[in-house]
C-alpha positions in Angstrom: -18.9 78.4 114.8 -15.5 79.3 114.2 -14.6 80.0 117.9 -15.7 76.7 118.6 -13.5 74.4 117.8 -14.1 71.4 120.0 -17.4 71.5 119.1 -17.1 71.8 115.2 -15.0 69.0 115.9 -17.8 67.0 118.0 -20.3 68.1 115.3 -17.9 66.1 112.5 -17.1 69.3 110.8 -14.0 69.6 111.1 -10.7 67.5 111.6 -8.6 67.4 115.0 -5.0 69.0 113.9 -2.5 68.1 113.2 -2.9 65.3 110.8 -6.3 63.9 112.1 -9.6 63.1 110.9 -13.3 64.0 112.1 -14.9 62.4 115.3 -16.7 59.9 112.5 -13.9 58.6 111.1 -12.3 58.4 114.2 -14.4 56.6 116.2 -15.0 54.1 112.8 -10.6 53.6 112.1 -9.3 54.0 115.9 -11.0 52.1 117.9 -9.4 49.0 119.4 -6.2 50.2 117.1 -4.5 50.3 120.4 -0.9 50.8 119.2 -2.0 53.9 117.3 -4.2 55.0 120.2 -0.8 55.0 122.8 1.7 56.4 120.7 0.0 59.1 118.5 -0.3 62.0 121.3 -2.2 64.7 119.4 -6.0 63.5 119.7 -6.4 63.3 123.6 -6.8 67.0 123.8 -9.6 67.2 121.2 -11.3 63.9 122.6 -11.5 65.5 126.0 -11.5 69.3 126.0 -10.6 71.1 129.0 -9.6 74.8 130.3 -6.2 74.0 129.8 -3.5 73.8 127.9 -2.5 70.4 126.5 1.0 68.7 124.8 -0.6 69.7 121.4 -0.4 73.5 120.7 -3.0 73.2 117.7 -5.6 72.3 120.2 -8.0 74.6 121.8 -8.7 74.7 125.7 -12.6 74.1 126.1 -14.2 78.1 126.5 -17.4 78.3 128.8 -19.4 78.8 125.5 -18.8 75.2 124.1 -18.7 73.7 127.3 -23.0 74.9 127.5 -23.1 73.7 124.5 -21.8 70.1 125.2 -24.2 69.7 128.1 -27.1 70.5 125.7 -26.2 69.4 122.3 -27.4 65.3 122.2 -25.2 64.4 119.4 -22.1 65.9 120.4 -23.0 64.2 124.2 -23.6 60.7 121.9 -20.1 61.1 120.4 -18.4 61.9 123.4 -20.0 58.9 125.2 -18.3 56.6 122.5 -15.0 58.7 122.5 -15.2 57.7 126.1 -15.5 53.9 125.5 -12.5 53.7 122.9 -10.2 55.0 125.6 -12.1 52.7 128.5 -11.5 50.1 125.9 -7.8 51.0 125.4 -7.4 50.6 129.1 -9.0 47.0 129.6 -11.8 48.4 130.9 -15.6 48.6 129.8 -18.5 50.8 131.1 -21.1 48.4 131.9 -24.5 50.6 132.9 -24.7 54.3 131.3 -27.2 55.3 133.3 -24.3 55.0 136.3 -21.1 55.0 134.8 -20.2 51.5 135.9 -17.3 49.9 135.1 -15.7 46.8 135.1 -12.6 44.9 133.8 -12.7 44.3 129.7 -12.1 41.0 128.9 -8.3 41.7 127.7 -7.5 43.2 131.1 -4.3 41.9 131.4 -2.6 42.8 128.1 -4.2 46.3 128.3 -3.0 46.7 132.1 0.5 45.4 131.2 0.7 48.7 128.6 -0.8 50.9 131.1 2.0 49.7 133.7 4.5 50.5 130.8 3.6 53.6 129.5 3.1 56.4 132.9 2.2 59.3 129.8 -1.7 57.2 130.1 -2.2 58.7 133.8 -2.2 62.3 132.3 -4.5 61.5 129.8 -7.2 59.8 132.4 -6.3 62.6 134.8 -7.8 65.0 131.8 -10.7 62.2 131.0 -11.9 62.8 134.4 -12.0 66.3 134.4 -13.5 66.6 130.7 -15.9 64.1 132.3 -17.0 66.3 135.2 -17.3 69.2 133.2 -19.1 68.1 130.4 -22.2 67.0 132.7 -20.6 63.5 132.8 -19.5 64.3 136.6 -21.6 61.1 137.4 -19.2 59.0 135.5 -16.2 60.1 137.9 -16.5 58.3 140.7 -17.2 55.1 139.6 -13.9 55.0 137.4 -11.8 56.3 140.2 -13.2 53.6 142.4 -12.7 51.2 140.1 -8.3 52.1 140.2 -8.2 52.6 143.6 -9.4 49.0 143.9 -6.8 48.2 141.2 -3.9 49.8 142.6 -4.6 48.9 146.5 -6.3 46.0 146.8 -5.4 43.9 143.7 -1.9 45.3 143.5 -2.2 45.3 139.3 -1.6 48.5 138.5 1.3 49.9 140.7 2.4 52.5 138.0 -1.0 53.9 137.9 -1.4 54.1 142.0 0.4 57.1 142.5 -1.5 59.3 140.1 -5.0 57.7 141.4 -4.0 59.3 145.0 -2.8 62.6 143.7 -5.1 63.5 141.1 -7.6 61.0 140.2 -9.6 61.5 143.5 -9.4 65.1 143.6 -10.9 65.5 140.0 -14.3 64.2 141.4 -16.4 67.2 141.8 -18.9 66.0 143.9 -18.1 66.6 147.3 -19.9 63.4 148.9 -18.3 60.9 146.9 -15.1 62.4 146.8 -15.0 62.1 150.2 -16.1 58.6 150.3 -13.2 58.0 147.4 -10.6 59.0 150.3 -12.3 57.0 153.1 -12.1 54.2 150.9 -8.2 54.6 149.4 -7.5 55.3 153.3 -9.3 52.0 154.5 -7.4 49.9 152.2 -4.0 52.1 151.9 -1.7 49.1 153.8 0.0 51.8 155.6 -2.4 54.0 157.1 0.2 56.3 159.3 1.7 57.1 156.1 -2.0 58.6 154.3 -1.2 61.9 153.4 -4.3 62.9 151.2 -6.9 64.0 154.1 -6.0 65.6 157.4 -5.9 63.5 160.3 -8.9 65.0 161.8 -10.8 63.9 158.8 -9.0 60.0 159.1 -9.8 60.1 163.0 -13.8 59.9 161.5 -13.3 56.7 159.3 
């Protein structure tokens, strides 16, 4: 298993470097610790492995090996799911059906929102939530969270530092073709200056 670290890690065999713990104790001592959770910067790339290099060098991008094995294994997906609703948590947000990927506002929104607004670093990290999400057979999840800070960002106006990531990459980590497509007809139906959408052609906005 030694070429696998993010799933040794996912498997509570080994700790996330540098200075970390296993997934166990992680998911036991971090939670809801929000202030460790936004300013320590070296867990996000073990929480949510993807093909790519991250901030921390000591991490390892996710090979096509583990990422077979995170679609199969049911305790690593269990562990995952929960890594998952720590960081929904840290956000103000909580996933409200599993089956669905649901999600709704947490009841300390407003705090949560207020940190998201402060610290722009947090867009990165969902930008690579999203992706781990859609390649670790979590794609359903994807849409639904998207949705949810498009409706944020242009329709309730509460996250305005958070908008301009939603457009540029949120959307376009949603690898279902369908949805993603009603993503864009949605964030073009409510974008209050519609001459000024640049994230479809205007063929495709002639259709909506």
């Amino acid at each position: 298993d030694n070429d696998l670290p993010n799933i040794q890690f996912y498997r509570n065999q080994i700790n996330f470097v540098p200075d970390g713990v296993n997934i166990e104790e992680f998911h036991k001592t971090w939670s809801k610790d929000y202030d460790r959770l936004e300013y320590v910067h070296s867990y996000i790339q073990w929480l949510f492995p993807i093909p790519e290099k991250g901030m921390n060098y000591l991490s390892s991008e996710l090979s096509p090996k583990e990422a077979k094995l995170f679609c199969t294994d049911e305790e690593v997906r269990r562990r995952l799911l929960v890594s998952y609703k720590i960081m929904l948590d840290f956000y103000g947000i909580r996933l409200v059906n599993e089956e669905t990927g649901e999600v709704q506002r947490a009841e300390n929104w407003s705090e949560r929102f207020d940190n998201l607004n402060r610290n722009t670093h947090n867009n990165l990290r969902i930008t690579r939530i999203l992706k781990c999400l859609g390649l670790l057979d979590f794609g359903h999840y994807q849409a639904p969270l998207v949705r949810f800070f498009l409706e944020e960002t242009l329709v309730k106006n509460t996250l305005p530092r958070v908008r301009q990531s939603v457009l540029d990459y949120f959307m376009f980590t949603v690898l279902d073709r369908k949805e993603r497509q009603e993503l864009i007809k949605y964030a073009f139906l409510k974008f209050n200056q519609r001459d000024k959408f640049v994230w479809c052609p205007r063929r495709i906005r002639s259709k909506f």
